[in-house]
Each structure stands twice: as structure tokens, then as C-alpha cells.
C-alpha positions in Angstrom: -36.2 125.0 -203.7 -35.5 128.9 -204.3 -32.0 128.9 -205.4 -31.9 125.5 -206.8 -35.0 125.7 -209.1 -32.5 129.0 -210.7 -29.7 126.9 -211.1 -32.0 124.1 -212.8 -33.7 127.0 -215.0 -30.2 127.5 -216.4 -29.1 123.8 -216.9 -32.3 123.6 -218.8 -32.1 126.7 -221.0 -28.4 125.2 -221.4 -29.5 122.4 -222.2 -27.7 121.0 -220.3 -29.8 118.3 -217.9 -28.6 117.2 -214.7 -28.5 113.1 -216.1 -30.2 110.6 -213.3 -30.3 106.6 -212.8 -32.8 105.3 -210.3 -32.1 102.3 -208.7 -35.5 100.6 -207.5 -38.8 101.2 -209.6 -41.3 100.5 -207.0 -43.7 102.9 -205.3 -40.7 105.9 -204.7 -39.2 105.1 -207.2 -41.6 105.3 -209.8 -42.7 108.3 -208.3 -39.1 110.2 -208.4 -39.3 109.3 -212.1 -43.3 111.2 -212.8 -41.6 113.6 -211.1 -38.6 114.4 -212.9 -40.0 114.4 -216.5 -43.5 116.0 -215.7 -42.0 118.6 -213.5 -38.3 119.6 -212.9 -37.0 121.8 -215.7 -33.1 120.9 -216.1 -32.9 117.3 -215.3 -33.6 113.9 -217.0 -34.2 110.5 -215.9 -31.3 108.2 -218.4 -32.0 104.8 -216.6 -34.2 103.1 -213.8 -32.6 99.9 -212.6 -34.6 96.9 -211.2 -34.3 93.8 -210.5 -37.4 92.8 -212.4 -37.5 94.3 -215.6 -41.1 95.3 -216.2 -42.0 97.6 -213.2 -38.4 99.8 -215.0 -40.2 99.8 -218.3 -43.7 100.7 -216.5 -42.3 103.6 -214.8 -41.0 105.1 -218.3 -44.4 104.2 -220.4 -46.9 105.6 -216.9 -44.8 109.2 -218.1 -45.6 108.4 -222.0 -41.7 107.2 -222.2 -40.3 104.3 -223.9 -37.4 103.3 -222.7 -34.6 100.7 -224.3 -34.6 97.4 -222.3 -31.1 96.4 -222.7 -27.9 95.0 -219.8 -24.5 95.6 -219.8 -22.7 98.5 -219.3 -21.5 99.3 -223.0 -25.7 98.6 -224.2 -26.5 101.3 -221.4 -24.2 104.1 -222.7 -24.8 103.4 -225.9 -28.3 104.3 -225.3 -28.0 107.0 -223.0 -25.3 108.5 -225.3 -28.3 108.0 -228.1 -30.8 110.0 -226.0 -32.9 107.1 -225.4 -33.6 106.1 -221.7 -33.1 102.7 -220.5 -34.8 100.1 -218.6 -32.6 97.5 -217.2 -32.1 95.0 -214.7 -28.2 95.7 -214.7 -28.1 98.0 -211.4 -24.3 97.8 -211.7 -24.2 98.7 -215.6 -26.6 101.6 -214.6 -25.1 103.0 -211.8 -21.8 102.6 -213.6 -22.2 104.7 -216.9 -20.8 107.0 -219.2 -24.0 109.3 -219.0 -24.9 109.1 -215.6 -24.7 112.1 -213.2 -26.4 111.0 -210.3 -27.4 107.6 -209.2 -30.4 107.7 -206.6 -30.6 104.7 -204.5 -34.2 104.2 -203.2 -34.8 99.9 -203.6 -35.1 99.3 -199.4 -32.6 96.7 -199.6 -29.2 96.1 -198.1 -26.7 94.3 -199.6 -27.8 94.5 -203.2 -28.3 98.0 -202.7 -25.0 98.6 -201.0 -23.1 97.0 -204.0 -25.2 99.6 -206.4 -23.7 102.1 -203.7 -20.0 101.3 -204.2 -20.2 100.9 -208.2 -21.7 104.6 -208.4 -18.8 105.8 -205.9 -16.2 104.0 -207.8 -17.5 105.3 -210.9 -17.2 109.2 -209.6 -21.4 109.4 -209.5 -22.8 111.4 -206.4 -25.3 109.7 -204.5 -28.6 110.8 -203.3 -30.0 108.2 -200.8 -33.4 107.4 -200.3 -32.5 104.0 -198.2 -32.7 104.6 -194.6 -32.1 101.1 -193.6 -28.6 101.2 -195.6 -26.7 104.6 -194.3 -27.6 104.0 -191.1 -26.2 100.5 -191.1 -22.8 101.8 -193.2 -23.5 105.5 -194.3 -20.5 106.6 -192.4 -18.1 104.3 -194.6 -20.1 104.8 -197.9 -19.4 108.5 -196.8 -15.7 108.0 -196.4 -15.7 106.6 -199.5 -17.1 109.1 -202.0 -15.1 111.9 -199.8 -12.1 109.9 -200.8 -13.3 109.6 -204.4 -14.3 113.4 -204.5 -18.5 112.5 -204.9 -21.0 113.8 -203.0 -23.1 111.1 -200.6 -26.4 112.0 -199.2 -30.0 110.8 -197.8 -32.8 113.0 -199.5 -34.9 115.8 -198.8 -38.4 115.3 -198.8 -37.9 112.3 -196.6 -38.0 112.6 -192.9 -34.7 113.0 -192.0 -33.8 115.2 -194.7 -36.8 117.7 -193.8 -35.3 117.4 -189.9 -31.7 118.5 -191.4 -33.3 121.2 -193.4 -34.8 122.9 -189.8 -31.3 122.1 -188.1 -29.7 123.7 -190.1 -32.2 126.6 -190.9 -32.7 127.2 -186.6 -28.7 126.8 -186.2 -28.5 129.6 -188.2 -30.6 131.5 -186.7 -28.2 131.4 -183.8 -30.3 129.0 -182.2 -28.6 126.0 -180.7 -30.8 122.8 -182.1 -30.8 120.1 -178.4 -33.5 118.2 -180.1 -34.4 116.8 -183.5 -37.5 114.9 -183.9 -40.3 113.5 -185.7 -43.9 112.2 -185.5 -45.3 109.5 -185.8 -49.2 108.6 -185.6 -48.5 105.0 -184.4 -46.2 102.9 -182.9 -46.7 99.2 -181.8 -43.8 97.0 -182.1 -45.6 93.5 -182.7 -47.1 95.0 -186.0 -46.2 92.7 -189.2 -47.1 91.9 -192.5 -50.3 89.8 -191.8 -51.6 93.2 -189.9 -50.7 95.6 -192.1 -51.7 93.8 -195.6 -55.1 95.9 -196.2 -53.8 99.2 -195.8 -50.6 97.9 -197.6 -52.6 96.8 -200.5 -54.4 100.0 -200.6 -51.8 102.3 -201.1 -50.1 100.1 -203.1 -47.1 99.6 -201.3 -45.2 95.8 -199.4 -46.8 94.4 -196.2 -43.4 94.2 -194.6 -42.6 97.6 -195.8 -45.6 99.3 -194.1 -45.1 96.9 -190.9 -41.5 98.8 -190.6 -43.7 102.0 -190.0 -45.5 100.7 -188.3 -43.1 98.4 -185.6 -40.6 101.0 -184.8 -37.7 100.0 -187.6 -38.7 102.8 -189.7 -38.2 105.6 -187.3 -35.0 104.3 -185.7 -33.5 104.1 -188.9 -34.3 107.5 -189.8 -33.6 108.7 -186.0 -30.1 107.4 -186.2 -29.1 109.1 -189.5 -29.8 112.1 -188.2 -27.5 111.6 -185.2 -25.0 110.4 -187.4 -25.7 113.7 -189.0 -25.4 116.2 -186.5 -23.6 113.9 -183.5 -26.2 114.0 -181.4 -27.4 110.6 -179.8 -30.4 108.8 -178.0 -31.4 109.2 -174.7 -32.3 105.9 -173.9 -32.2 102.6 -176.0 -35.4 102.7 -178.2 -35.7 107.1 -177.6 -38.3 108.3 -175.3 -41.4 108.4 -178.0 -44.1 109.9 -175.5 -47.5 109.2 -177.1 -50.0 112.0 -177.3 -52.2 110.6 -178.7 -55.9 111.4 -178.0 -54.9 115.2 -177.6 -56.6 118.2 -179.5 -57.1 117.5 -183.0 -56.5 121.6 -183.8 -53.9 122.2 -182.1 -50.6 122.6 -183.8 -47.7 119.9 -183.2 -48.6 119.8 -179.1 -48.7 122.1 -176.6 -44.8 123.2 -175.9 -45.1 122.6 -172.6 -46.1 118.9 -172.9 -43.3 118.3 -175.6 -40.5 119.9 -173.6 -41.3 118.4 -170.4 -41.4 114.9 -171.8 -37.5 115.3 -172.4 -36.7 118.0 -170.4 -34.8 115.7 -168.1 -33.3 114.5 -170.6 -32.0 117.6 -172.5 -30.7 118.6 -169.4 -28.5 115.3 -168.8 -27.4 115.3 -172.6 -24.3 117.3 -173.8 -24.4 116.3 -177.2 -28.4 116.9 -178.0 -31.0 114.0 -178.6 -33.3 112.1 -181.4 -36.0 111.4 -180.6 -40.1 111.2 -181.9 -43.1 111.9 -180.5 -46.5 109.9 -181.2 -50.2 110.9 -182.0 -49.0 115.1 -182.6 -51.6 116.5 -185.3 -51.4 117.6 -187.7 -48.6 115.1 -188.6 -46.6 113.5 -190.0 -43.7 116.2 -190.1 -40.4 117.1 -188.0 -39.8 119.8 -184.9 -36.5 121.2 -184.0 -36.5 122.3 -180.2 -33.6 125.1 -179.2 -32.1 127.0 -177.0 -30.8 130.8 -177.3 -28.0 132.3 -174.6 -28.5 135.9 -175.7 -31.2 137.1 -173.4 -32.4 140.2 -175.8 -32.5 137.4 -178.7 -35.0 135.4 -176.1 -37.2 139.0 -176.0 -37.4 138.7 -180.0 -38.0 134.7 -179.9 -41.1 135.4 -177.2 -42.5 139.0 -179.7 -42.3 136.2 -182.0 -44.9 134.1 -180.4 -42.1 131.2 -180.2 -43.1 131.2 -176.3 -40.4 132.6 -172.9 -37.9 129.8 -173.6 -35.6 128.0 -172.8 -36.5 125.8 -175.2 -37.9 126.8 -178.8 -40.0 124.4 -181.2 -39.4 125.0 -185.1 -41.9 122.7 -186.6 -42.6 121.3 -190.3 -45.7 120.1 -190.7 -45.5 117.6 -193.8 -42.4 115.8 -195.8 -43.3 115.5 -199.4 -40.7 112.5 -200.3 -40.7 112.1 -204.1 -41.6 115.6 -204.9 -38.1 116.8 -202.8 -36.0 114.5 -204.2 -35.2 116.2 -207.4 -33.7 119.3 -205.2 -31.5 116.6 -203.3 -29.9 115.8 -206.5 -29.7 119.2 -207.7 -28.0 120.4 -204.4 -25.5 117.6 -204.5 -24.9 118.1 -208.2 -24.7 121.8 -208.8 -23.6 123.0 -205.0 -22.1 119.7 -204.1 -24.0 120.3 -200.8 -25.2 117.2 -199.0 -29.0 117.2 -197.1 -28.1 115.0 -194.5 -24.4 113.1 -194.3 -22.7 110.9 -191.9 -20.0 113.9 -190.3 -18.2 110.9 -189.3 -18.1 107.6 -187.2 -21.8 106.6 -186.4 -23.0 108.1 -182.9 -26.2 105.4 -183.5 -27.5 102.3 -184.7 -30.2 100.3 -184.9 -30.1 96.8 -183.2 -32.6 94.0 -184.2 -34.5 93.1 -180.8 -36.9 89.6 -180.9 -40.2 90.2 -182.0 -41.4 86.8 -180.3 -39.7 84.1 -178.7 -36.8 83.0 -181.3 -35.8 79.8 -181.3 -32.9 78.3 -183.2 -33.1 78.1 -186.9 -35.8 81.2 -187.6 -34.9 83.2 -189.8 -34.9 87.2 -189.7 -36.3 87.8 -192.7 -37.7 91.3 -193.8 -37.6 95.4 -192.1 -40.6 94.8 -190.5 -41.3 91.2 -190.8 -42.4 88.6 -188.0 -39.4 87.9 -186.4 -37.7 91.5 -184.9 -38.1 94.9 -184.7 -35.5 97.6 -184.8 -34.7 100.1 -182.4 -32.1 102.7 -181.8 -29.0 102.2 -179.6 -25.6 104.6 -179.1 -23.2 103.1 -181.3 -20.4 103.3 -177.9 -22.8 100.6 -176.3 -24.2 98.3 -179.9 -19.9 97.8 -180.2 -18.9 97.4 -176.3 -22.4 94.6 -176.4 -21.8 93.2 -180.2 -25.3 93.9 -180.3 -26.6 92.8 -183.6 -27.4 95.7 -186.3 -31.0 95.5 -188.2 -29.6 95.7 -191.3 -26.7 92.7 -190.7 -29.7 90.7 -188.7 -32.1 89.8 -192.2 -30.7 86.7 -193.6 -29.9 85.5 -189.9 -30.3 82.4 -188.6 -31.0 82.3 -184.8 -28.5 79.5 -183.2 -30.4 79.1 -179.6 -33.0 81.0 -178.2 -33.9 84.6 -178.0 -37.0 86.0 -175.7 -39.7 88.0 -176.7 -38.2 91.8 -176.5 -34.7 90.7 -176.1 -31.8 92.1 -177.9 -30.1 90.3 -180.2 -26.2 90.0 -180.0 -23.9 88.2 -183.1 -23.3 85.5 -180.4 -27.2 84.3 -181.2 -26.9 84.2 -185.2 -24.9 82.8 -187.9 -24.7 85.6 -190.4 -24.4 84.1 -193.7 -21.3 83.7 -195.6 -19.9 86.3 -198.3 -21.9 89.6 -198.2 -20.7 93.0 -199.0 -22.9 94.2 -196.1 -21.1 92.5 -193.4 -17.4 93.5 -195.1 -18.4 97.5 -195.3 -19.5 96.9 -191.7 -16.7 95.3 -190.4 -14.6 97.7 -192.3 -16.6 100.7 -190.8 -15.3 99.8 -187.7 -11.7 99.3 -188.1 -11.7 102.4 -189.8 -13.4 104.9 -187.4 -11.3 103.0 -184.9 -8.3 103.8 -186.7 -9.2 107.9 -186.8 -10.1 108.0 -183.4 -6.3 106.7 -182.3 -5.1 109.4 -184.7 -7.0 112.1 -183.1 -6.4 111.2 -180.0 -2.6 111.6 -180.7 -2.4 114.9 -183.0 -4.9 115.9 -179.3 
């Protein structure tokens, strides 16, 4: 925030607002709009998108807004260029418009999301992603795409992954080398669905399926896998390591460093690249740890004064991630620094595979993140392409052609993916392409 809440002091004194379109008024995104106009000097909310029109109106009139309920492109400028904000269920039009600075992306879909995605790149908007399910299915392409069209793409802070990017990049330069980015979760069954999770779904206001993705896994390999795509790191193991400590000391902070480190140790030492991974049951949580290693055996002296332990390995540690209350300084980084939180660097290093939550049988079909039928888990993209292993975020929409057991991968040999999606076309294309620029580097090497 320091720096950025500066620069936003100026726009605002300029008056001169950093204009943003939401795309998705439900629980985050309702949020990112109280935020906005009760609290961030220097930016205003023009447009929320959705596909149902009243929760985009509600989210204006909960702030003491009243927004213009009008589609089309040319009714949405209009109004934005009128200085009255607008409710719509054009997505496109939104994300499209004269007006428009920044389009934020936080709806949880895929392919209606992913064509909201390509409207605001063609349309020179910077991106700030809140959809984890979405870049780390085709992040690395969307990315290619707004660094061809001169636009910044990026996942949020405030949101998991952006708060593990923040502490990479804050321990990297402290001349620590980061091995290990994780986060915490306090459960993790992967049979959990909607019918389990409805109460404490309907009492914080948020989707069954939704929560179940928390809940089964999905969540956390989707987040675990932008961050490797991120900083090229990958997993250890299909599905991460995830040692549950659970049970442990309620006071103590994270977990002891000896029981973190030795539960990947092995690993860390076998990995050249560095690991994502998660731990279970840490308090207090949820937040994010860095672990890292320093060469410089005076610098190890200072790390150890520091009460940071002997070494080798280092745990930086956030304790919370504030989601809508960070997003605002995601968009202001990408618009007034054009720096990105947390990027694809290039081709995906890791993916999320759909794996059968019971025994499949042909013609179920794979219908929600965190629905009844599979659970996602994370999977090094060298082995999801050598095994066509079927991506979460191609598998909903799916239907099974013969059977799958219980815990089984799924491959594209076991589905019929229906017919003309934009989702399957970016993924296909992300293919080709990273294909393509791995032949060319490996003839300018």
C-alpha cells in the first residue's frame, strides 16, 4: 500500500480516478465495489457486469449508488462518459468501453469469464484477476496476449496467491533464495461437496459448490499452480505433499520450523526449480510462508540475531490475506506502475487435472469447482501434456464416455468435451504456442 496509496492521493486530488468495471457482483465482487467508493481515494467503480441484473444494481444502491441499468456498448459509454455508473448484464459492452481503465474479472467461471478476458485485452484494458480457476487453466496465453497488446494481466493481491507473490518477491530481495511458497489451509478432504458444505455456505453467504472447492482440494491447486506459473517453480508430487498438522499448539505461530522444513526437506533437496506446496491445520491461519535459503554464511549470522532460526532454510510468514480490501492496490499497481502481482512468466510449469470424485460412469456430467463429481489437484504441466490428462477447468461441461474409478485421473480419452467453447480454443492454442517458443529457444540456444 505505501507508495500506491501516494500515487492514488494524487489521481484523486487530480481528479483524475483510476476508472474500474467489475465483472461478477456476487460475494467478491460486491465487496471490491464497498470498497472502492467507501474507501480508496483516486479510483471509481464505472460499471459492474452480471449476468443477472439485480445483484449489479444491489451492489451500487448497498454503497448509496444508483447506477443506470442499460446494454450495449454505445448505452455504457454514454453513461460512463455522463458520470453515472452502470449496471449491466452486457460483460462484453462493459469490459469493452470508452471509460473503462481496468476491468477486474472475479465471476468464478470459465468460459464466459475467459471471453470477458479477451474483449478487455482487445480493447487495451489491464486486467486484474480474481479468477483462479481461469489463469491457471489459460493465464499463460491470456498473458501472451495483453503483452502483445501492450496491457497489463494479473491475479490480485489480497488473495492467496497474490499475498505468496508479495513475500517472494519481498524475501528474494532480501537476497534470500525463495525454494518454497506455500499456504495454509485448515481443512482438506477431497469427498467434500455441495450437500456438506450448504450450512456454512448459507451462512456466510456464499455457493455450496463454491465453498466445497475449499474445501475438496480444487481451490488450493488452482491457487498452487498460478504461483508456479509465476515464479517456475513446480510440485513435488501430483496433488503437493499437504502435511496436516492439525491438532498442534493453538499459540504457536505458523508451526514449529522444524516440523515444516522436514516435511519437505527431501523434497527441497531433490527439486532444482523450488516447490508449491500447502500445509494443513497451521494456526493462526489462513495466510502464506515463504521458506529460503541464504549462501553467504555472515548473512546466515544476521538471519539467526534475527531470531529467523540457524538455517538452511528460512520461514517468512503472513499471517492473513484480506482479498477485497487488497484488490484496489492490484489495480492501482497495474495501472499507475504497470506492475503485475502475480503473472504467468511464461508456458505453464502446472495445472490442475480433474480426478473422479466417485465411480464415473458414462454420461455424468462434471458439473461445478467443487461439485459431486471430481476434485482438482495439481500436476507438472510436462506430465498433464505427455498423459492428456484432463484440466479442471476444460473437465465442467464434460460428459464421461465409459467409466472412471473413484480417485482416478481423468484423461480427454474419457470425455466428450462439448462443442464450440472459447475455453478449449485458448487452451489448445496455449499449447501450440508455448510449443512453438520452446523450438525457438532451443535454436537461438
Amino acid at each position: 500500500m505505501i507508495i500506491v496509496d501516494t500515487a492514488l492521493a494524487k489521481r484523486a486530488a487530480q481528479n483524475r480516478p483510476i476508472r474500474v468495471a467489475l465483472i461478477g457482483a456476487g460475494f467478491q465482487g460486491a465487496a471490491i465495489v464497498r470498497q472502492i467508493t467507501l474507501s480508496t481515494k483516486g479510483m471509481v467503480v464505472v460499471g459492474v457486469a452480471n449476468r443477472h441484473l439485480t445483484p449489479a444494481v444491489r451492489a451500487f444502491t448497498d454503497v448509496g449508488v444508483e447506477p443506470a441499468q442499460v446494454d450495449g456498448r454505445g448505452a455504457i459509454e454514454r453513461a460512463i462518459a455522463a458520470g453515472t455508473p452502470v449496471a449491466t448484464e452486457d460483460a462484453v459492452g462493459l469490459a469493452s468501453a470508452d471509460g473503462v481503465d481496468v476491468v477486474v474479472e472475479v465471476t468464478g467461471s470459465i468460459d464466459y469469464a475467459a471471453r470477458v478476458v479477451l474483449a478487455a485485452i482487445g480493447a487495451g484494458k489491464h486486467v486484474v484477476q480474481m479468477n483462479a480457476e481461469l489463469d491457471g487453466t489459460v493465464g499463460p496465453i491470456l498473458k501472451a496476449k495483453a503483452d502483445a497488446a501492450g496491457v497489463i494481466y494479473t491475479f490480485s493481491d489480497g488473495d492467496q496467491p497474490g499475498v505468496q507473490m508479495n513475500l517472494y518477491r519481498f524475501v528474494a530481495g532480501l537476497g534470500v533464495t525463495p525454494v518454497l511458497c506455500g499456504n495454509i489451509k485448515g481443512l482438506h478432504d477431497p469427498y467434500r461437496n455441495p450437500t456438506t458444505q450448504r450450512v456454512f455456505a448459507e451462512r456466510w453467504g456464499q455457493k455450496p459448490a463454491m465453498v466445497a472447492s475449499f474445501a475438496d482440494g480444487t481451490k488450493i491447486s488452482f491457487e498452487q499452480a498460478i504461483v508456479a506459473n509465476g515464479t517456475g517453480m513446480r510440485v513435488a508430487r501430483r496433488g503437493m505433499i499437504g502435511p496436516d498438522f492439525s491438532g498442534g499448539d493453538p499459540t504457536a505461530p505458523l508451526v514449529p520450523l522444524e516440523q515444516t522444513v522436514a516435511a519437505f526437506t527431501e523434497h527441497l533437496d531433490a527439486s532444482t526449480t523450488g516447490l508449491v506446496d500447502y500445509v494443513v491445520g497451521a494456526r493462526p491461519g489462513p495466510g502464506v510462508f515463504v521458506l529460503g535459503t541464504h549462501d553467504d554464511p555472515r548473512q546466515q549470522h544476521f538471519l539467526n540475531l534475527y531470531k529467523l532460526g540457524a538455517g538452511p532454510y528460512y520461514c517468512f510468514y503472513t499471517p492473513y490475506h484480506l482479498c477485497h480490501f487488497e484488490v484496489p492496490t492490484s489495480i492501482a499497481r497495474a495501472m499507475l506502475f504497470e506492475d503485475a502481482v502475480l503473472a504467468p512468466r511464461g508456458g505453464p510449469e502446472v495445472g490442475v487435472i480433474a480426478v473422479a470424485k466417485k465411480n464415473l460412469t458414462p454420461g455424468d456430467v462434471i458439473t461445478d469447482f467443487g461439485g459431486y463429481e471430481a476434485y482438482g489437484v495439481a500436476e507438472n504441466a510436462d506430465v498433464i501434456a505427455a498423459d492428456r490428462l484432463l484440466p479442471m477447468g476444460i473437465a465442467l461441461g464434460c460428459r464421461v464416455i465409459r467409466p472412471v474409478a473413484k480417485d482416478e485421473a481423468l484423461t480427454f480419452d474419457d470425455v466428450l468435451v462439448p462443442a464450440g467453447r472459447i475455453i478449449d480454443g485458448l487452451y489448445a492454442e496455449q499449447e501450440r504456442y508455448f510449443a512453438m517458443e520452446t523450438q525457438r529457444l532451443e535454436k537461438m540456444g
